[in-house]
C-alpha positions as CSV (number, residue, x, y, z in Angstrom):
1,X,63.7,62.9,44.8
2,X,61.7,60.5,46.9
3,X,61.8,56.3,46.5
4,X,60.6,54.8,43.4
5,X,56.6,53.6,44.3
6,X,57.1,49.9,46.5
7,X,55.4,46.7,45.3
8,X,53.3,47.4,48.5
9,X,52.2,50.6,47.9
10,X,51.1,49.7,44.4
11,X,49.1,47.0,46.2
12,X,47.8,48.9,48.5
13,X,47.0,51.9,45.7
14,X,44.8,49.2,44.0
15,X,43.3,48.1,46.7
16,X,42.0,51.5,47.9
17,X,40.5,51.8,44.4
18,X,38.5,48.7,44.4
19,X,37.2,49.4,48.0
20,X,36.8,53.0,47.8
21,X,34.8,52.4,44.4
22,X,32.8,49.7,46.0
23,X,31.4,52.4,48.8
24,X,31.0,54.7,46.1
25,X,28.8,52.5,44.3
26,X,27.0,51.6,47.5
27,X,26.5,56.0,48.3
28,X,25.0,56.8,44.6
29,X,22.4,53.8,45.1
30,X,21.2,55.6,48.2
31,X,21.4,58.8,47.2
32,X,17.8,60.5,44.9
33,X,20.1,60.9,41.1
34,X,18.2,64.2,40.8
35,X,20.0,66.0,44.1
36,X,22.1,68.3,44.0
37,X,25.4,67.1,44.6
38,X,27.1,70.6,43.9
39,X,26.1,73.9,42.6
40,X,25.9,72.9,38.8
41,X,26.0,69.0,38.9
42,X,23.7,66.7,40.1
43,X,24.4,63.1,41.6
44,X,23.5,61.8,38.2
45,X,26.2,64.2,36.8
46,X,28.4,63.6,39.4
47,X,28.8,60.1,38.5
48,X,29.0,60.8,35.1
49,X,31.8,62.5,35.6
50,X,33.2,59.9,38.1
51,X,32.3,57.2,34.9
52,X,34.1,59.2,32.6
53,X,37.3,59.3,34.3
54,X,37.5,55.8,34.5
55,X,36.7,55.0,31.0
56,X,39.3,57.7,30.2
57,X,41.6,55.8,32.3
58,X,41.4,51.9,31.1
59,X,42.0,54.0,27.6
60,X,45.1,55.0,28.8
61,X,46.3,51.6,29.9
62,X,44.7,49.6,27.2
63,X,45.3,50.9,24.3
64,X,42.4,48.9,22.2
65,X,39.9,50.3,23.7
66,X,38.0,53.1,22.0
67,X,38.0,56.9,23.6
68,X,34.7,58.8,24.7
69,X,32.7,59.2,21.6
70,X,33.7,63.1,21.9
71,X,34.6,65.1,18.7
72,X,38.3,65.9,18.8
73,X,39.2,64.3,22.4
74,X,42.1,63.8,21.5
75,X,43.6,67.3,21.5
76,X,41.6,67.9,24.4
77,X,43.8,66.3,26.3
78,X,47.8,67.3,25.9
79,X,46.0,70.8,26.0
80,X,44.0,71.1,29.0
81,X,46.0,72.4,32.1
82,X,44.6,73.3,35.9
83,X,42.8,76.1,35.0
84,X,41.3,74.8,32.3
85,X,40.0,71.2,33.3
86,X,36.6,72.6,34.3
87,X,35.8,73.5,30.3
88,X,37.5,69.6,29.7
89,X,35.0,68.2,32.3
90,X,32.2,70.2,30.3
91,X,33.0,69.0,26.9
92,X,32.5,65.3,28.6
93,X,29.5,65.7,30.0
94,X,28.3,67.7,27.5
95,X,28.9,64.5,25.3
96,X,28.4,61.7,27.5
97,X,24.4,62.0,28.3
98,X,23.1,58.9,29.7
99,X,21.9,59.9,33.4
100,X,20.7,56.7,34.2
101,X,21.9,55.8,37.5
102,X,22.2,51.8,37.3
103,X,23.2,52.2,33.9
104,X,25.9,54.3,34.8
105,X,27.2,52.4,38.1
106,X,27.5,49.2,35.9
107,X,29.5,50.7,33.3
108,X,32.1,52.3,36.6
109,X,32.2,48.9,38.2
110,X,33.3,47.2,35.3
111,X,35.6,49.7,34.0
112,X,37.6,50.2,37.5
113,X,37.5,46.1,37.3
114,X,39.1,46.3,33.9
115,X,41.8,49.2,34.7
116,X,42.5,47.1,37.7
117,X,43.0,43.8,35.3
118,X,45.1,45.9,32.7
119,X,47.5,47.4,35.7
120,X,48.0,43.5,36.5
121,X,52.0,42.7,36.1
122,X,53.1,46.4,35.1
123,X,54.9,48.6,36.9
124,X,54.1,51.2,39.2
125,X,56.0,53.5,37.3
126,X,55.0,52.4,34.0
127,X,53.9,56.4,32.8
128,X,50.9,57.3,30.1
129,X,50.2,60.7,28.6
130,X,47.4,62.6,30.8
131,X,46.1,66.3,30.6
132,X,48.4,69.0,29.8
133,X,51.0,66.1,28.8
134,X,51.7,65.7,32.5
135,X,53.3,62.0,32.1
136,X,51.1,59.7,35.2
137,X,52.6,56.6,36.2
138,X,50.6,54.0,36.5
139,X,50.2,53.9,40.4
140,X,49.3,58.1,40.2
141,X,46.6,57.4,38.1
142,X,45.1,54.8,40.4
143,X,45.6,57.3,43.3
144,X,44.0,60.1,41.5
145,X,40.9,58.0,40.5
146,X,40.4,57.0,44.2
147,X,40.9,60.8,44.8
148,X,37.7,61.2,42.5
149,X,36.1,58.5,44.1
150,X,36.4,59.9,47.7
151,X,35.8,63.8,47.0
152,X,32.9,63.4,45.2
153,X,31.4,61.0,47.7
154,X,32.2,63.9,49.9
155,X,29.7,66.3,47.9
156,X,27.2,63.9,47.7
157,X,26.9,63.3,51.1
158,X,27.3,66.4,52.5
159,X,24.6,67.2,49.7
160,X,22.2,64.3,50.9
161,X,22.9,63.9,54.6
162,X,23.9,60.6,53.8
163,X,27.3,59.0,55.8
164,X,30.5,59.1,53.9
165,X,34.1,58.9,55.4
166,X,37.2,59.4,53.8
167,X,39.5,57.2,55.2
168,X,43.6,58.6,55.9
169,X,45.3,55.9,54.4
170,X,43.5,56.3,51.0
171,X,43.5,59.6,50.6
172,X,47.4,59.9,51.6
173,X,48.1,58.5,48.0
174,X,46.9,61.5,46.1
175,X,50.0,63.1,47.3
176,X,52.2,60.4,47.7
177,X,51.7,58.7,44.4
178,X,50.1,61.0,41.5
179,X,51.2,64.4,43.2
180,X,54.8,63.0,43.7
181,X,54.5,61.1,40.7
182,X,54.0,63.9,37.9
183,X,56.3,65.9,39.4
184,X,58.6,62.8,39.2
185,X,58.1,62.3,36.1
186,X,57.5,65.5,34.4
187,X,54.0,67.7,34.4
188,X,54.4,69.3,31.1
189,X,52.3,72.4,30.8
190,X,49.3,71.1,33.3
191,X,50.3,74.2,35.8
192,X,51.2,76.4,33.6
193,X,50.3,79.8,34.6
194,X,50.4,81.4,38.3
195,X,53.1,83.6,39.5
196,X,55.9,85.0,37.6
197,X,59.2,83.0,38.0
198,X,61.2,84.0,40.8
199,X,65.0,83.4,41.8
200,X,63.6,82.8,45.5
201,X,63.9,79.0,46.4
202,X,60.7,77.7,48.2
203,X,60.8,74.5,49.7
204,X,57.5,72.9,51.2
205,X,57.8,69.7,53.4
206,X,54.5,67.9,53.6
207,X,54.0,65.4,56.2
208,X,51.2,62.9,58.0
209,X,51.5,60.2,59.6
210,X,50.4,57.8,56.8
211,X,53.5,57.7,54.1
212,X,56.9,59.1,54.2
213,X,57.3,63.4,54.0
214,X,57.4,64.9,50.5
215,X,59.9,67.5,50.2
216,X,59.3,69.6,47.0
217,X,61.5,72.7,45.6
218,X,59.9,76.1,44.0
219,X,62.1,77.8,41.8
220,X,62.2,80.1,39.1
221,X,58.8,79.0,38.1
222,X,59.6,75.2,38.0
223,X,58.5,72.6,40.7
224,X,60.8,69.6,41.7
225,X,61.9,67.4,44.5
226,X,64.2,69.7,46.8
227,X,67.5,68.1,47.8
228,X,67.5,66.0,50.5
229,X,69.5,68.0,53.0
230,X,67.2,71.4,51.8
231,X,66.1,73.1,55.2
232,X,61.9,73.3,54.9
233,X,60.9,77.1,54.6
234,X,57.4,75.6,55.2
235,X,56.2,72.5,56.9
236,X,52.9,71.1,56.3
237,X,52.2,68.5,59.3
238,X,48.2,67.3,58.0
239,X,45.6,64.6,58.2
240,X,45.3,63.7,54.7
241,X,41.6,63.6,54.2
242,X,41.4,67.5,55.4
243,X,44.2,68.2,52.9
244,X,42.7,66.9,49.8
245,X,39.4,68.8,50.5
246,X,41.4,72.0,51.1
247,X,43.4,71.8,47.6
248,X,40.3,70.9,46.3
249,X,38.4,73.9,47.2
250,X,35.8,71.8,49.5
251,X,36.8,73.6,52.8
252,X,38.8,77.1,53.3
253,X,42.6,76.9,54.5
254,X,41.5,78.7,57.2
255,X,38.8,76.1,58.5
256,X,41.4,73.3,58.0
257,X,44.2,75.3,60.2
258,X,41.3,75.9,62.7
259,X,40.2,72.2,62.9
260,X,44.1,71.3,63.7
261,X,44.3,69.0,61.0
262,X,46.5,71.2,58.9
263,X,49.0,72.4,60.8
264,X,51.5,74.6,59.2
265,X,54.8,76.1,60.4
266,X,58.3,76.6,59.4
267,X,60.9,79.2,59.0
268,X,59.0,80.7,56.6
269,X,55.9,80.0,56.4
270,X,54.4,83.0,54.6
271,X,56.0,82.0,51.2
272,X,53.3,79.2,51.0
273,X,51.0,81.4,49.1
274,X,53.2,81.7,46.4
275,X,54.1,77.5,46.3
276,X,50.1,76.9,46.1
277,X,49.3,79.5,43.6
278,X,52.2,77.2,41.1
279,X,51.2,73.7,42.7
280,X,47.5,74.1,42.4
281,X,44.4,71.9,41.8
282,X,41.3,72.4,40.4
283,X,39.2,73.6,42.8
């Protein structure tokens, strides 16, 4: 199992979110609402989406304030899993109609600025109920908003020629913290699904230069932290940026192996297929 989340890696967690979320901000006010950010959404709907996340998040850390006006939200949420967080993100924009840029930056400034206030003096580990009843600690969910943050900048600038970096040491903590963190503290039925369980052991060692490895364990259907003397079948050596865009469906495995950013080896190293069809993302 890897260390309990440091006192400076929750600073540095929250920090990445109010930067990151800053030059977010800064992108959508440059960037025509009506473009196309992706196939189906628009930057408008983009940051809609974006918005919605963090309003579902302060939610989750403060319990007083009231969920998305959307009818029966929720059971949307223990029951939505990785294959089904597309229909999820319909049903919220579906619901959540206002497209009006300033509008909507205002309302994601001052919600991140509120989640930030309510993480204030709680732990890093502290956990709240997210999708699938996946249990998030505190310092995942901050990584996995900066996540949205920096991925969707990515499609808007790639859709409006507009600059847009993703910086290493940001994006590292969508592994490190809500990646190793649900899987810490128990993902309930979010990747439900993918291959039948098998009696072959499968153990992925992820590594970058930016936080310590993550060593995790397939077996019989069930992901955990391997042991810490468990050979790697598979080592993944990767800049973290070119990682997240890869789980996330933005560029192919085979254009981040080509690139050398993702490098992977091992003894075994074609039993990853089977560890990423279980640990998936949406994509």
């Amino acid at each position: 199992m890897t260390a309990a989340v440091s006192d400076e890696r929750w600073q540095v967690a929250r920090t990445a979110l109010a930067d990151q979320t800053d030059r977010f901000v800064d992108l959508v006010r440059a960037a025509p609402p009506e473009a196309m950010a992706t196939a189906d959404w628009s930057v408008a709907d983009t940051l809609t989406h974006v918005g919605s996340i963090a309003w579902l998040y302060v939610c989750l850390v403060d319990p007083e304030r009231p969920l998305p006006p959307v009818p029966g939200f929720d059971g949307l949420l223990p029951e939505t899993t990785v294959d089904t967080v597309a229909d999820f993100n319909d049903v919220l924009l579906g619901h959540l109609t206002e497209r009006d840029p300033q509008l909507l930056l205002d309302r994601l400034q001052t919600d991140v600025k509120q989640f930030l206030v309510a993480c204030e003096g709680r732990r890093p580990d502290e956990t709240v109920p997210w999708l699938g009843g996946a249990q998030v600690p505190l310092a995942g969910l901050c990584a996995h908003l900066v996540n949205e943050v920096l991925i969707h900048g990515h499609d808007i600038s790639r859709a409006t020629g507009l600059p847009w970096e993703i910086p290493n040491r940001h994006a590292v903590l969508f592994l490190e913290l809500f990646l190793a963190g649900v899987v810490r503290h128990g993902y309930g039925r979010l990747i439900d699904g993918g291959p039948p369980p098998n009696e072959r052991r499968v153990v992925v060692e992820f590594r970058s230069a930016y936080a310590a490895p993550v060593r995790l364990l397939l077996h019989r259907g069930r992901v955990s932290f391997a042991e810490p003397d468990a050979r790697p079948d598979v080592r993944i050596d990767h800049d973290p940026a070119t990682l997240n865009l890869m789980m996330f469906g933005r560029i192919s495995q085979a254009r981040a192996v080509l690139t050398g950013k993702v490098r992977i080896s091992g003894r075994r190293p074609w039993l990853l297929p089977a560890f990423r069809r279980k640990f998936r993302t949406p994509s």
